[in-house]
C-alpha positions as CSV (number, residue, x, y, z in Angstrom):
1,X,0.0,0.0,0.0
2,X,1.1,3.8,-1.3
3,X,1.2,5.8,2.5
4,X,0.4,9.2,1.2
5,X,0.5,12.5,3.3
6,X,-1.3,16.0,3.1
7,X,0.4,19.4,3.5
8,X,-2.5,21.8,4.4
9,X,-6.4,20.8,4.8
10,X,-8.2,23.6,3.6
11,X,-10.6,24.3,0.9
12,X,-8.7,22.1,-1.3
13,X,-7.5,19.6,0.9
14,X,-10.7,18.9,2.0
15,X,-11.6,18.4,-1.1
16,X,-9.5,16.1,-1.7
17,X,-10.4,14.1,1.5
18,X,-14.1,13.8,0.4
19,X,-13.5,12.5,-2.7
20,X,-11.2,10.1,-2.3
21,X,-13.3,8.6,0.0
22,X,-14.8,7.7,-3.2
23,X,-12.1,6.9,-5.8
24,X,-9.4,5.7,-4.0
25,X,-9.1,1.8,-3.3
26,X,-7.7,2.0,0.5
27,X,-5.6,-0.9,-0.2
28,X,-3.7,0.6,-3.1
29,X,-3.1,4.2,-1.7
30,X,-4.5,5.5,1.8
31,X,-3.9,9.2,2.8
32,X,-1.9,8.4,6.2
33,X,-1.1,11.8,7.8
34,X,-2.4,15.7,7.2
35,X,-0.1,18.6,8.5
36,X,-2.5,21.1,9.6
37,X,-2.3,24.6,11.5
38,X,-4.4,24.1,14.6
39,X,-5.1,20.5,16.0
40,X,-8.0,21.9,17.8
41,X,-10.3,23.3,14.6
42,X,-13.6,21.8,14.3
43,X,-13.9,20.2,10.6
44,X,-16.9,18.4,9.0
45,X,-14.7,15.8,7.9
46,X,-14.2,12.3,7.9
47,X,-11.1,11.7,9.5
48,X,-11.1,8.2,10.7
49,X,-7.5,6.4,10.7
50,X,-5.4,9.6,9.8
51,X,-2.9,11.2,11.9
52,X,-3.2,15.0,12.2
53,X,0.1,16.8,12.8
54,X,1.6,20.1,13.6
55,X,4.8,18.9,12.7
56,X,5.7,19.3,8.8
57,X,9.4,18.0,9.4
58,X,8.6,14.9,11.0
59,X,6.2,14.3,8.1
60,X,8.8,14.7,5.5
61,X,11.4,12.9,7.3
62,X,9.4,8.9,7.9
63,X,10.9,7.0,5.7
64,X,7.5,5.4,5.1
65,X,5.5,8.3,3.3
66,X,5.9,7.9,0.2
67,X,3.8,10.7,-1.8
68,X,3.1,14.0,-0.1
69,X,0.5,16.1,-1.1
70,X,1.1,20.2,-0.5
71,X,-1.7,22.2,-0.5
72,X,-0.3,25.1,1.9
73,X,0.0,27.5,-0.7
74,X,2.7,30.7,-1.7
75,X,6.4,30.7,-1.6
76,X,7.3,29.5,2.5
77,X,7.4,26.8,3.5
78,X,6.1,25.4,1.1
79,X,9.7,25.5,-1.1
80,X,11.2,24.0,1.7
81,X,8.9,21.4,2.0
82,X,8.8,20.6,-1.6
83,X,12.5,20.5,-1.6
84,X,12.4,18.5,1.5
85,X,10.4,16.4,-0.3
86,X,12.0,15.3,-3.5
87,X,15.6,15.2,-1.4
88,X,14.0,12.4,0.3
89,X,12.9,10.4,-2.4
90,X,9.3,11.1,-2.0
91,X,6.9,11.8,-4.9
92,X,5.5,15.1,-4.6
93,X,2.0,16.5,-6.0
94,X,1.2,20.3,-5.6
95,X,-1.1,22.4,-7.2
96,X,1.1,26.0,-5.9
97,X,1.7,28.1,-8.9
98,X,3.3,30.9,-7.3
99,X,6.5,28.5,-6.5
100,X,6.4,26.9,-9.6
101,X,6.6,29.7,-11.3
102,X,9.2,31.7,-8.8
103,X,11.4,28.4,-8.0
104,X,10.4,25.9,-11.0
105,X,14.3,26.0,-11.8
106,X,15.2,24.6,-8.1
107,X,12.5,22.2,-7.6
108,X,12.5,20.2,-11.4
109,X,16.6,20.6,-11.3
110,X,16.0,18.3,-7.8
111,X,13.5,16.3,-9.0
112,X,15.3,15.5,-12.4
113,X,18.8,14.8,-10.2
114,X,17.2,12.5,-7.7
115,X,14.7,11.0,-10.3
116,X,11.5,11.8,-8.0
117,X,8.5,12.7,-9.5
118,X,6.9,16.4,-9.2
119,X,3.2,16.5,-10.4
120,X,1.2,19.9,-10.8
121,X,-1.4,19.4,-12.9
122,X,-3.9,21.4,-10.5
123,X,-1.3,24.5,-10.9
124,X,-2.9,25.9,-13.8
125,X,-6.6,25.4,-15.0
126,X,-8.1,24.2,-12.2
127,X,-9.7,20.8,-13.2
128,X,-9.0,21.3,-16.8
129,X,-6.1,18.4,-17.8
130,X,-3.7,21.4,-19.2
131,X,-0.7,20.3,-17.7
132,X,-0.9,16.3,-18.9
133,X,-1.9,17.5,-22.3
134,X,0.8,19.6,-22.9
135,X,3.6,17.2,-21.3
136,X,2.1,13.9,-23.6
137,X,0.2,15.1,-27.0
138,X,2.3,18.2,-28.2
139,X,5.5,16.2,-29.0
140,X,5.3,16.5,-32.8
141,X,2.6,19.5,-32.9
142,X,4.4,22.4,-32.3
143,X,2.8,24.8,-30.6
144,X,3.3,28.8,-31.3
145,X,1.1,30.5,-29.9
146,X,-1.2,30.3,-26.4
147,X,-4.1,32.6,-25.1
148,X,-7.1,32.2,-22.8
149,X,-8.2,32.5,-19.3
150,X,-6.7,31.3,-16.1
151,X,-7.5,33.3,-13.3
152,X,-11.1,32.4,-12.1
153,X,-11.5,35.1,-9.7
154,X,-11.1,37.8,-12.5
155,X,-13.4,36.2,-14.9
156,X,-16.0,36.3,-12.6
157,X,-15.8,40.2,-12.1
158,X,-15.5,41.0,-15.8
159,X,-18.5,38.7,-16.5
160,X,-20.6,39.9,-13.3
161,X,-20.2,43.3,-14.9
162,X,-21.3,42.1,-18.0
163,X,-23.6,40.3,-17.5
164,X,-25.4,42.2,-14.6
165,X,-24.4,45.6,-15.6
166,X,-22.6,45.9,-12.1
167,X,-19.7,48.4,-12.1
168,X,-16.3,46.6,-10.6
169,X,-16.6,46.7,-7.0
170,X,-19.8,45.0,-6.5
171,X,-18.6,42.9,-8.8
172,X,-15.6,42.4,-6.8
173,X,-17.6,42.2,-3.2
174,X,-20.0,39.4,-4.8
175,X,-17.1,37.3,-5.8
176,X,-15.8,37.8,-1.9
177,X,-19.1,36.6,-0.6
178,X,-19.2,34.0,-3.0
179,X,-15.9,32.9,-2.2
180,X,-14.7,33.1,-5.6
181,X,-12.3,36.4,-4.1
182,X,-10.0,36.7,-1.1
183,X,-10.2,39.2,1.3
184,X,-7.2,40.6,-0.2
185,X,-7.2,40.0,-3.8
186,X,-4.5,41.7,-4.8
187,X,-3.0,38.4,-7.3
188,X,-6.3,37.7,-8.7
189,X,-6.9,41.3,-10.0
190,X,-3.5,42.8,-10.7
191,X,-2.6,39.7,-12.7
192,X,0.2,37.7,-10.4
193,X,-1.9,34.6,-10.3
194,X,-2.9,34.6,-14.2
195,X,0.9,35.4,-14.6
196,X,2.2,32.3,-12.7
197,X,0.1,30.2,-14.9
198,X,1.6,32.0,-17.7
199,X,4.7,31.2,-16.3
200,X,3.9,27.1,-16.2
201,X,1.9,27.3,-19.8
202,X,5.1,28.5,-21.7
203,X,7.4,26.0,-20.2
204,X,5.7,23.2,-21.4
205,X,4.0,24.8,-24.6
206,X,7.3,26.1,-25.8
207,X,9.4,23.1,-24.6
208,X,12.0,26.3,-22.2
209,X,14.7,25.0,-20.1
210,X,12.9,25.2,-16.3
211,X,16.2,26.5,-14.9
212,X,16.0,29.6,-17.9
213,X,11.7,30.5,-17.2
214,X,10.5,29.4,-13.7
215,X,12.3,32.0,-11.4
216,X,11.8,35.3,-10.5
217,X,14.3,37.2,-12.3
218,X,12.5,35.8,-15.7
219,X,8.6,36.4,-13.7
220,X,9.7,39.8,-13.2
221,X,9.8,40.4,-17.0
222,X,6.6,39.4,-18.0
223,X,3.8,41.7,-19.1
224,X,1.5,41.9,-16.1
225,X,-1.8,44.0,-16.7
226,X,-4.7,44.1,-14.0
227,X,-8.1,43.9,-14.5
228,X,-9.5,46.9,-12.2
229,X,-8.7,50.3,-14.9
230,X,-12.0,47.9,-16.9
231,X,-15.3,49.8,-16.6
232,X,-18.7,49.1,-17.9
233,X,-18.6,51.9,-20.1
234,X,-15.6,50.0,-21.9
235,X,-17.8,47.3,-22.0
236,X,-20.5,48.6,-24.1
237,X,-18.4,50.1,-26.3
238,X,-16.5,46.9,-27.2
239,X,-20.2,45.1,-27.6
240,X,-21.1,47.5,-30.3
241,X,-17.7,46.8,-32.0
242,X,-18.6,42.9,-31.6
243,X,-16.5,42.1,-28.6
244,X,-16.5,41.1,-24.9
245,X,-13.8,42.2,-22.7
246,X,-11.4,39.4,-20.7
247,X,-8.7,38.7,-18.8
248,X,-6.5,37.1,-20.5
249,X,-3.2,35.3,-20.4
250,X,-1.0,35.5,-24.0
251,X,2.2,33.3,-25.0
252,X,3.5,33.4,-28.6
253,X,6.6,32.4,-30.0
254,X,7.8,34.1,-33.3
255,X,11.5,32.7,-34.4
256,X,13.8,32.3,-31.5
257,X,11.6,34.9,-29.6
258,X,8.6,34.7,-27.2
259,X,5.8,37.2,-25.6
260,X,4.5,35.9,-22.2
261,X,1.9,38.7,-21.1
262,X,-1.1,39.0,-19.0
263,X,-4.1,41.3,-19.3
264,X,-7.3,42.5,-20.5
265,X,-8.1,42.5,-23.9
266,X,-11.0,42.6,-26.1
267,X,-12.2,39.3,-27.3
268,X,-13.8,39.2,-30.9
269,X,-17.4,37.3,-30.5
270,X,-16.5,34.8,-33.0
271,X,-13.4,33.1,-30.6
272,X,-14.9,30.7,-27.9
273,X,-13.0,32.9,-25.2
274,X,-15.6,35.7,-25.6
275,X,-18.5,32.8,-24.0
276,X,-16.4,31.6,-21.0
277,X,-18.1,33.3,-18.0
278,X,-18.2,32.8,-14.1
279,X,-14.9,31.4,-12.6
280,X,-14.7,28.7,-15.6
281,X,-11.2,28.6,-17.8
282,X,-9.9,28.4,-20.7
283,X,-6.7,27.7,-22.4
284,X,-6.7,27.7,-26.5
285,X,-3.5,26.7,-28.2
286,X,-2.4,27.3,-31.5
287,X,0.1,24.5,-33.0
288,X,1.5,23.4,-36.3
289,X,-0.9,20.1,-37.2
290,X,-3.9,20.6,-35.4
291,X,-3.8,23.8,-35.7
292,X,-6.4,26.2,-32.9
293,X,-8.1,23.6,-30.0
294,X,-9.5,24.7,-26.9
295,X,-9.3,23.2,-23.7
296,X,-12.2,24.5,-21.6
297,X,-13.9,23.4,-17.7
298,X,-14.2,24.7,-14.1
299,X,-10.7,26.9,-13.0
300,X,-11.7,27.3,-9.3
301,X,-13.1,25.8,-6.9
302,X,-12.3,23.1,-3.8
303,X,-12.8,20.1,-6.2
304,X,-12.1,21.3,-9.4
305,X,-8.8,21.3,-8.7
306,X,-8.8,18.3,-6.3
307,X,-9.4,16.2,-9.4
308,X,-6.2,17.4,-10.8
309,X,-4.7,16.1,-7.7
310,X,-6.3,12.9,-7.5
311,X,-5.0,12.2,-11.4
312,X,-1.7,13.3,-10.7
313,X,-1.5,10.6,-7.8
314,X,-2.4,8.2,-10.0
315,X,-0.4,8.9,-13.2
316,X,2.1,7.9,-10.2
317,X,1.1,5.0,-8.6
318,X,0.9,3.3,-12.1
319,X,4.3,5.1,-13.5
320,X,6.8,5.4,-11.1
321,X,9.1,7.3,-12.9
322,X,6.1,10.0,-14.1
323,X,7.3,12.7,-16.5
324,X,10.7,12.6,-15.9
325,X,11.8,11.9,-19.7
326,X,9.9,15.2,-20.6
327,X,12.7,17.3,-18.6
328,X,15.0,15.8,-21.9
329,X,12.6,18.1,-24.2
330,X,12.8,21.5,-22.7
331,X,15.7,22.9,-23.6
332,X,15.0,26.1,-25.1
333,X,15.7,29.8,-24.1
334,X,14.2,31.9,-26.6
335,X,14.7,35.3,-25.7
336,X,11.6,37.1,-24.2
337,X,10.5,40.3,-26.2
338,X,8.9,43.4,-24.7
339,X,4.6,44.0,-24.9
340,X,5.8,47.4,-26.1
341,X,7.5,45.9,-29.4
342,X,4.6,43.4,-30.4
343,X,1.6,44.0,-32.7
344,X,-1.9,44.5,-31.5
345,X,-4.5,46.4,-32.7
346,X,-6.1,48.7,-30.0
347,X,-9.0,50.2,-28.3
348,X,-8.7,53.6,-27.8
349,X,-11.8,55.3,-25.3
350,X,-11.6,59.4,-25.7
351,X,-13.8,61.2,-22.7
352,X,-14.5,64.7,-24.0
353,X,-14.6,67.7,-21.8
354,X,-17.9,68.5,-23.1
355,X,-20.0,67.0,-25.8
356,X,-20.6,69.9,-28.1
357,X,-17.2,69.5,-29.1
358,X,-18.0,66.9,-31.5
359,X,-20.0,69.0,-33.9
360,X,-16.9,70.3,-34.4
361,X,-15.9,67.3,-36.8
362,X,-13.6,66.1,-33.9
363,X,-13.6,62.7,-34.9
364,X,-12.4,63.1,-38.5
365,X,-9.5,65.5,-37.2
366,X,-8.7,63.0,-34.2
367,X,-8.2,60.1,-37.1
368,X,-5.9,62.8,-39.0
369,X,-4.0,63.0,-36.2
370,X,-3.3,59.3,-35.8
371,X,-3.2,59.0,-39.5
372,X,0.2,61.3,-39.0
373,X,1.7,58.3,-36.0
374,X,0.8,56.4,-39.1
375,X,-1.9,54.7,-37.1
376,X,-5.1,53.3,-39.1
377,X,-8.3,54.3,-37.5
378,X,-10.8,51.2,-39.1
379,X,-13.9,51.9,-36.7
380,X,-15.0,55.2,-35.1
381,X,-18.3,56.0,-33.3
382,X,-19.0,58.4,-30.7
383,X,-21.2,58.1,-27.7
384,X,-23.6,59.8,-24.7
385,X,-23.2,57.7,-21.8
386,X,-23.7,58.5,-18.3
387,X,-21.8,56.4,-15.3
388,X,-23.7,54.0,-12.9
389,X,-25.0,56.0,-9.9
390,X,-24.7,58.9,-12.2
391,X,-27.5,60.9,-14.1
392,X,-25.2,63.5,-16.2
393,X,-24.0,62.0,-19.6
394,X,-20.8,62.5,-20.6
395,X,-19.6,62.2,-24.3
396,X,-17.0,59.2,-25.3
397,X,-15.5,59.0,-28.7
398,X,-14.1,55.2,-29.9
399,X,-11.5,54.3,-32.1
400,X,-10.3,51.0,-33.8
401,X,-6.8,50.7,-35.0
402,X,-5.1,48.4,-37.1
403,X,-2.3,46.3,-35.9
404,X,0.7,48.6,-35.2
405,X,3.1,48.6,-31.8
406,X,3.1,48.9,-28.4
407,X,5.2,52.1,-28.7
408,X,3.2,53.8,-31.5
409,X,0.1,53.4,-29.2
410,X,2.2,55.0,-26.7
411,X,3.0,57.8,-28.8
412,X,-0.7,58.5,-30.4
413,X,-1.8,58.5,-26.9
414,X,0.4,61.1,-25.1
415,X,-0.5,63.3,-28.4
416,X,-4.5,62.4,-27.9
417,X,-3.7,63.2,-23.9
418,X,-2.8,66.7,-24.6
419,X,-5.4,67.9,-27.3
420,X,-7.0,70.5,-25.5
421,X,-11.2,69.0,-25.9
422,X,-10.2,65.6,-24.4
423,X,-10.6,65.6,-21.0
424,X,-9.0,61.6,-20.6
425,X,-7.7,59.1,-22.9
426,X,-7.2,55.4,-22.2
427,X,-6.6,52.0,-24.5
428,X,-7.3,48.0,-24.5
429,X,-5.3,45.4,-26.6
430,X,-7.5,43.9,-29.3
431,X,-7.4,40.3,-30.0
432,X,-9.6,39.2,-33.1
């Protein structure tokens, strides 16, 4: 029998308890021990014939565990413990993006020397098989290009909006009471969680040496755009352009370069991404033979992601040596390439100082202007909107560009900043 212990019994790990109540034959694999925080807390859970423990270091020193299972979450202890781990020969399943993505380069370099498995499928995707897929079925089909959503928590807001024309923050306080938010949800909306996942997706995707992409010199220097400049207004806007507005994490690979970004960006209709709403995922890759598939389910929630877990343990019980041929394939450092240098077209929302300025043919001689930054203006409408919780209109004009650079944008928007009847000026990346 497989003697299995838990790091951590929270939402997840209970999660995992319930269910493999279910799944699991006891004789094959039985979860032995749990490391918890307080021995004392009250927990509607079937605990019958496991040891609860304080004690992570005893845990990860019996010589008869022989998987552990760390659901603690962020950077300390968990390293530690995963290092611990793999030093000792034991298997180790996690579902922590943050030290993947920050200390991938230790933890796979120890796990490749000491021929341990490390599983992570519930890392990224919640309950979606990403991580499997990528590691077995992408060997010949080269992939160039990823997008999609990863971070549940900021779907939900965006969609919430949407869908019941909420402005952000009650979007944002629902998804607290829901529990689809922390109290503090800080990596959720500024991007860090979506860009750990980012992180994890381009290793395997584009096959990059571990010790090169997983650490935080390499994190550091990916595009990371939050979700909370979005407003409703921009939503309307982009519906009557034919797009929805999400947040969205971007890999592509062009030559021996790459783009690993994350942030909002208008969806056209016609791509799947535009219909995935609530705290579900997606991840759409592009590759050589089979060219665009999607890969969609639930990216949050307690047993959403305890599925992941529970495949990862047994894609090790019946292979021993899981994954670790793989490491032999990732061996490339393409260079990473700056947001700012990288085609998009763009979104541009102009708020007026007052709306009799547009009789003055505004529109035509703002598209002159960009038509000088040799900027393409393909759609342009203006608009009288008013705010939520507000009664006076104010007067928005929208433009479309073609695909031109992140620095162009820059320029045509400090120029748009200073005419003197634009009162703001603001833009989106477009993804058709």
């Amino acid at each position: 029998m497989i003697k299995v212990a838990m790091l951590g019994l929270g939402t997840v790990g209970s999660s995992v308890l319930k269910i493999w109540k279910h799944s699991i034959d006891p004789s094959i694999a039985r979860i032995t021990d749990i490391v918890v925080n307080d021995l004392d807390k009250k927990r509607d859970l079937d605990l019958t014939g496991i040891n609860l423990t304080t004690d992570a270091n005893k845990i990860l020193a019996d010589k008869t565990i022989d998987i552990i299972i760390e659901l603690i979450g962020g950077e300390t202890p968990a390293l530690d413990y995963i290092l611990t781990a793999l030093s000792n020969g034991k298997s180790v399943i996690t579902a922590n993006k943050a030290v993947l993505a920050l200390h991938g380069d230790k933890i796979f370099a120890l796990a490749q020397n000491t021929h341990t498995p490390i599983a992570f499928e519930g890392s990224v995707g919640g309950g979606i098989p990403i991580i499997r897929t990528l590691i077995t079925s992408f060997n010949a089909n080269k992939i160039s290009k990823f997008l999609g959503i990863c971070n549940g928590t900021s779907n939900y807001i965006l969609s919430s909006m949407w869908l019941n024309n909420a402005v952000f923050n009650k979007s944002l306080d629902d998804a607290k009471k829901l529990g689809f938010a922390e109290s503090d949800p800080t990596y959720d909306i500024d991007g860090y969680d979506s860009a750990y996942k980012c992180s994890i997706i381009a290793t395997l995707a584009f096959k990059l040496e571990p010790s090169y992409i997983l650490n935080k010199t390499m994190f550091n220097k990916l595009y990371r755009e939050g979700i909370a400049k979005i407003t409703l207004i921009d939503m309307r806007h982009a519906d009557k352009l034919g797009y929805v507005i999400k947040p969205i994490v971007y890999g592509m690979r062009i030559g021996n370069a790459m783009l690993l970004a994350t942030f909002p960006a208008l969806i056209n209709k016609n791509n799947l991404i535009s219909e995935i709403n609530g705290v579900d995922n997606i991840i759409q890759l592009d590759s050589s033979i089979l060219g665009v598939s999607n890969y969609t389910g639930p990216g949050a929630g307690g047993d959403a992601t305890a599925a992941s877990i529970l495949a990862d343990l047994w894609n090790i019980i019946e292979t021993k040596n899981l994954d670790l041929d793989f490491y032999a394939g990732l061996t490339n450092k393409f260079d990473l390439m700056s947001i700012d240098n990288t085609e998009f077209n763009f979104f541009i929302t102009i708020s007026l100082c007052d709306k009799t300025y547009v009789k003055n043919d505004l529109v035509a001689e703002l598209v002159s202007i960009a038509k000088k930054q040799e900027v393409h203006i393909s759609k342009s409408f203006y608009s009288n909107i008013a705010s939520q919780g507000h009664t006076a209109e104010r007067t928005y004009i929208i433009l479309l560009t073609n695909v031109i650079l992140g620095t162009t944008m820059q320029k045509l928007h400090a120029i748009l900043s200073e005419h003197r009847y634009i009162d703001a000026c603001s833009y989106i990346r477009v993804i058709d």
